[in-house]
C-alpha atoms as one frame of an Amber mdcrd trajectory, in Angstrom:
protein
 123.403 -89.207   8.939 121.011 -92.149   8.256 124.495 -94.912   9.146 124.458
 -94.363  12.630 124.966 -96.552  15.302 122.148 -94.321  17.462 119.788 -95.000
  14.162 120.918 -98.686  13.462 119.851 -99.090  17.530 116.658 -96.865  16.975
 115.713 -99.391  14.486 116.672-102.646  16.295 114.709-101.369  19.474 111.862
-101.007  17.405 112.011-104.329  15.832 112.731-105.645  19.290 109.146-103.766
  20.263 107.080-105.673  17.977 108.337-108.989  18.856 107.809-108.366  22.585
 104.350-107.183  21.566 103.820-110.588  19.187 104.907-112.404  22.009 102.381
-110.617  24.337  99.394-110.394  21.736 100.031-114.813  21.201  99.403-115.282
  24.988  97.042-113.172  26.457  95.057-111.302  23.310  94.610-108.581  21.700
  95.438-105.352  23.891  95.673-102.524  21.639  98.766-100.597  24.330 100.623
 -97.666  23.806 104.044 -99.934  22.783 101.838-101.521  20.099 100.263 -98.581
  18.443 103.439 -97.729  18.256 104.509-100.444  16.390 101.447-100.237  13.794
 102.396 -96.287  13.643 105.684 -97.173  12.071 104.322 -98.994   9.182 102.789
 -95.960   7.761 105.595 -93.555   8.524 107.200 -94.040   5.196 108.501 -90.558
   4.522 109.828 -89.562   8.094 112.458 -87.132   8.584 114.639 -89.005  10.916
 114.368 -92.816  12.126 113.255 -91.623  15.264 110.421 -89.869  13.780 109.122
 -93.071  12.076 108.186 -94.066  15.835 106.878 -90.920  17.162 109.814 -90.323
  19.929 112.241 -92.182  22.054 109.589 -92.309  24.713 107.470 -94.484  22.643
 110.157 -96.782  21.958 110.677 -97.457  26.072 109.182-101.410  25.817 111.481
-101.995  22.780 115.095-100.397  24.372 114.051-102.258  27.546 113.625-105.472
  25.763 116.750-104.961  23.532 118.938-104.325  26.551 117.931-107.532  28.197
 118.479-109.633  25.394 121.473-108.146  24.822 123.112-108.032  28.512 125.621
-110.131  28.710 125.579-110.744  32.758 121.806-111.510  32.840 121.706-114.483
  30.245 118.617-115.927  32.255 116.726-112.916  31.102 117.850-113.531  27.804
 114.182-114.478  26.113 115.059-117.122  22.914 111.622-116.863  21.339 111.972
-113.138  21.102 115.286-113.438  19.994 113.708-116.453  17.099 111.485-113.798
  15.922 113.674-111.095  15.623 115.974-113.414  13.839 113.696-115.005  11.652
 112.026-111.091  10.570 116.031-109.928   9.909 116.123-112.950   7.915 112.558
-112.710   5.410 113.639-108.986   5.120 116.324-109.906   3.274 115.001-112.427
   1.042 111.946-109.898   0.795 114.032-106.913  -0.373 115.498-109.509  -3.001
 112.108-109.876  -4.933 110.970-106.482  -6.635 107.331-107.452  -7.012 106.483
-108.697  -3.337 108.267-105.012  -2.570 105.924-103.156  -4.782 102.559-105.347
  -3.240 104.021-104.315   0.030 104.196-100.817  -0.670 100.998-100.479  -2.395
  98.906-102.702   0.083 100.652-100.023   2.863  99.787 -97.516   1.343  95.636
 -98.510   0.608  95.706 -99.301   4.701  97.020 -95.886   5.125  93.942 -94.525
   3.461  91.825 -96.514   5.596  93.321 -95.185   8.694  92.956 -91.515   7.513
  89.188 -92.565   7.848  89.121 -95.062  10.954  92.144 -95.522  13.073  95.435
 -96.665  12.390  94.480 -99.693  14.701  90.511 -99.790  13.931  90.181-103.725
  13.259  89.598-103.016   9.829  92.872-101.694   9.072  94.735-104.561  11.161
  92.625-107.133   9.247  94.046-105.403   5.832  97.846-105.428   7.050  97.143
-109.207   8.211  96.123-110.176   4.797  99.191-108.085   3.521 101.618-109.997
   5.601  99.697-113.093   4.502  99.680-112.438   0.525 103.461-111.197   0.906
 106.138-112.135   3.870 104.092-115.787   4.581 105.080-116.741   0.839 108.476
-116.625   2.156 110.158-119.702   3.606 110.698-120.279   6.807 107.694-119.041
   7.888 107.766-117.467  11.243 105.987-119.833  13.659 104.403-117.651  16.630
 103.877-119.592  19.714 101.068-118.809  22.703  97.429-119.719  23.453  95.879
-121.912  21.443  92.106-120.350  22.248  93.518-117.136  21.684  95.796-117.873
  18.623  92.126-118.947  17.184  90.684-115.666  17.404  90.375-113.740  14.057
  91.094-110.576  15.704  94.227-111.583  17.285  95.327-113.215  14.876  95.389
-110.360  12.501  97.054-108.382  15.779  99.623-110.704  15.206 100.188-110.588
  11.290 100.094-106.747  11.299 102.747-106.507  14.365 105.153-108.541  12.049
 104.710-106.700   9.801 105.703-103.844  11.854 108.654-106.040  12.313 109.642
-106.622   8.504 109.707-102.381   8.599 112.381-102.112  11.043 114.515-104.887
  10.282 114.442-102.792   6.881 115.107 -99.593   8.747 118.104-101.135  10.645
 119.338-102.975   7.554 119.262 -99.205   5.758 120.932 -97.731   8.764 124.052
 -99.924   7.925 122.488-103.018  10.400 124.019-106.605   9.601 123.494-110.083
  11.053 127.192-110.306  12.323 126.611-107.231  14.331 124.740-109.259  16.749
 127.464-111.401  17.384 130.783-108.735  17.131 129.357-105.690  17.832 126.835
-106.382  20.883 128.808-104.604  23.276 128.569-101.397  20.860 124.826-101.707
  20.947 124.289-102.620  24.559 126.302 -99.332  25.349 124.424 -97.395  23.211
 120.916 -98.726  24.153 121.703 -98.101  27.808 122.642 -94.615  26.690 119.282
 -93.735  24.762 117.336 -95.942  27.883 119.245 -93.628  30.146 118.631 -90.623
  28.547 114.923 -91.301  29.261 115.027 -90.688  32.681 116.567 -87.650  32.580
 114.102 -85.640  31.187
């Protein structure tokens, strides 16, 4: 069943993962890691059979449960990171107003599915491609107000290429903030239900190192 609290987490660990990788991308450049393939993956997993499938596994969701579970934990608040959490807000929040306007949807969709193409013949992370789903986030989710100011490096915010790293990761972002919002996620879960998703992120984090 798609309204799950396992999927609604799936989702929110995966949305956590691209911040955490937007955060690392803004200060120290482009470093194309397992965690953020990952992330890029997801965009093009539009017909998946299960949430977890739009990721690849749990395994490949490890950076985003970790980083979840510390924003989340309510004993550690010093480990609680606020621009991560800013991000995550602010890509809950354009999701929303996104999925309200029927045109930007379709010019998401379609500009999704051209990079697709372009990764059957490159990579899904060849600079190409990330340049396309830059220009995609630019055309589409940067017409939206507030626009989602990413702090780091100046000299390395300048780059082209990591700039586009950037774009494409929020991007990544908008996707499962949609995922989570289709698994039954809402804004006032974070504040009344963050016990429920703590528990259960510990569970799938836990479940991990078992196998």
């Amino acid at each position: 069943m798609l309204n799950s609290l396992e999927n609604r987490v799936i989702a929110l660990a995966g949305l956590h993962q691209a911040c955490a990788m937007v955060q690392q991308t803004a200060r120290q450049g482009k470093i194309i890691s397992p965690p953020v393939q990952t992330c890029i993956h997801s965009l093009f997993k539009v017909d998946a059979e299960s949430v977890i499938d739009v990721y690849g596994s749990l395994y490949d969701l490890k950076t985003g449960l970790d980083t979840l579970i510390e924003q989340f934990e309510f004993d550690k608040p010093s480990a609680h990171d606020m621009e991560i959490t800013r991000y995550m807000l602010a890509l809950v929040y354009l999701e929303r107003k996104a999925s309200r306007k029927p045109a930007l949807m379709d010019r998401l969709a379609s500009g999704i599915r051209a990079a697709a193409k372009q990764a059957d013949y490159f990579s899904e992370v060849h600079n190409n491609v990330l340049a396309n789903l830059a220009e995609l986030y630019q055309q589409t989710i940067s017409t939206l107000s507030p626009t989602i100011l990413v702090t780091g490096e100046q000299d390395v915010l300048s780059n082209p290429e990591n700039a586009d790293l950037v774009r494409a990761l929020l991007l990544a972002g908008i996707r499962s903030a949609m995922l989570w919002q289709q698994c039954g996620g809402r804004r006032w879960h974070f504040l009344f239900a963050r016990k429920k998703i703590l528990r259960e992120a510990l569970r799938l984090r836990q479940s991990l190192s078992v196998h």
